[in-house]
C-alpha positions in Angstrom: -25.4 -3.1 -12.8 -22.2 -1.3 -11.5 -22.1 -3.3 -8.1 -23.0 -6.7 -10.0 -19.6 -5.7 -12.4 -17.6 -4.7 -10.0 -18.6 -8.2 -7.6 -17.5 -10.2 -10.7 -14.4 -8.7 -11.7 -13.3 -9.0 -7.7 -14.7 -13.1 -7.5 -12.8 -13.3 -11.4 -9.2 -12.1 -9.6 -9.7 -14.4 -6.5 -10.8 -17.5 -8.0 -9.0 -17.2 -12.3 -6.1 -14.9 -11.3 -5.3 -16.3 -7.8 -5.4 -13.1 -5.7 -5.3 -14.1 -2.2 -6.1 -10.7 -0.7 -6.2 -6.8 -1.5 -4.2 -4.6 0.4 -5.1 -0.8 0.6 -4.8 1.6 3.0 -7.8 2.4 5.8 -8.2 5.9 4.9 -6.8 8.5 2.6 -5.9 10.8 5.4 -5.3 11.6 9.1 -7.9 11.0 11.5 -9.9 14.0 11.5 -9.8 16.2 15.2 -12.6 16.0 17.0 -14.0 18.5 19.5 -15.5 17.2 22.4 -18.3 19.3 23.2 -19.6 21.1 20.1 -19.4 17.9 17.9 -20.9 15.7 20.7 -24.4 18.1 20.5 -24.4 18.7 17.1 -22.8 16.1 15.1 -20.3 16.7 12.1 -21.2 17.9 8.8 -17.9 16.7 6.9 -18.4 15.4 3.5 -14.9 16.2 2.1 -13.7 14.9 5.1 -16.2 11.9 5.1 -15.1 11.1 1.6 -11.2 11.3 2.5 -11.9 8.9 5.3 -14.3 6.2 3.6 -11.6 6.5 0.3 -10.3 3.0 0.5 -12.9 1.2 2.3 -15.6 1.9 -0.5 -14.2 -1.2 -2.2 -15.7 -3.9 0.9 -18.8 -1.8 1.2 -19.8 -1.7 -2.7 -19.1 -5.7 -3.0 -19.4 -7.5 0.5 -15.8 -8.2 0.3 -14.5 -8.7 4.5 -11.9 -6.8 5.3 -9.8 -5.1 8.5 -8.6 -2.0 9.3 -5.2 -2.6 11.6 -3.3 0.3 12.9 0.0 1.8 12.2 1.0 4.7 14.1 0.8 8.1 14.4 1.1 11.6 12.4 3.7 13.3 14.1 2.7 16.6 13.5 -0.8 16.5 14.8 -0.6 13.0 17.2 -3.7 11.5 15.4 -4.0 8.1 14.1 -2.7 7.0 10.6 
């Protein structure tokens, strides 16, 4: 019932209030390090991490809206992606 809402109040603000597109950040946070070796074996068991990451994109995923992620820069403190 929540995804069926949620696809109708998005379709309402494309097609009655004339959004064009929705604009949010990629993630809610750096890009997490990764360690090459451990991490490679065993995987990553991150779901605060996971959740900070997926933050913005949950929106596409629940409803099937397309969207794209496009870069901009780095953190300067740690050189990962923004």
């Amino acid at each position: 019932k929540l995804r069926t809402f949620i696809i109708q109040h998005c379709q309402e603000l494309f097609e009655e209030q004339g959004v064009d597109v929705l604009v949010t950040p990629t993630t809610g946070c750096v890009a997490p390090r990764f360690h090459n070796g451990r991490d490679m074996n065993e995987g990553i068991s991150d779901f605060e991490g996971l959740f900070e990451t997926m933050l913005f994109a949950q929106l596409g995923n629940f409803t099937g809206i397309p969207g794209i992620s496009v870069p901009n820069g780095f953190d300067p403190a740690s050189g990962l992606p923004t």
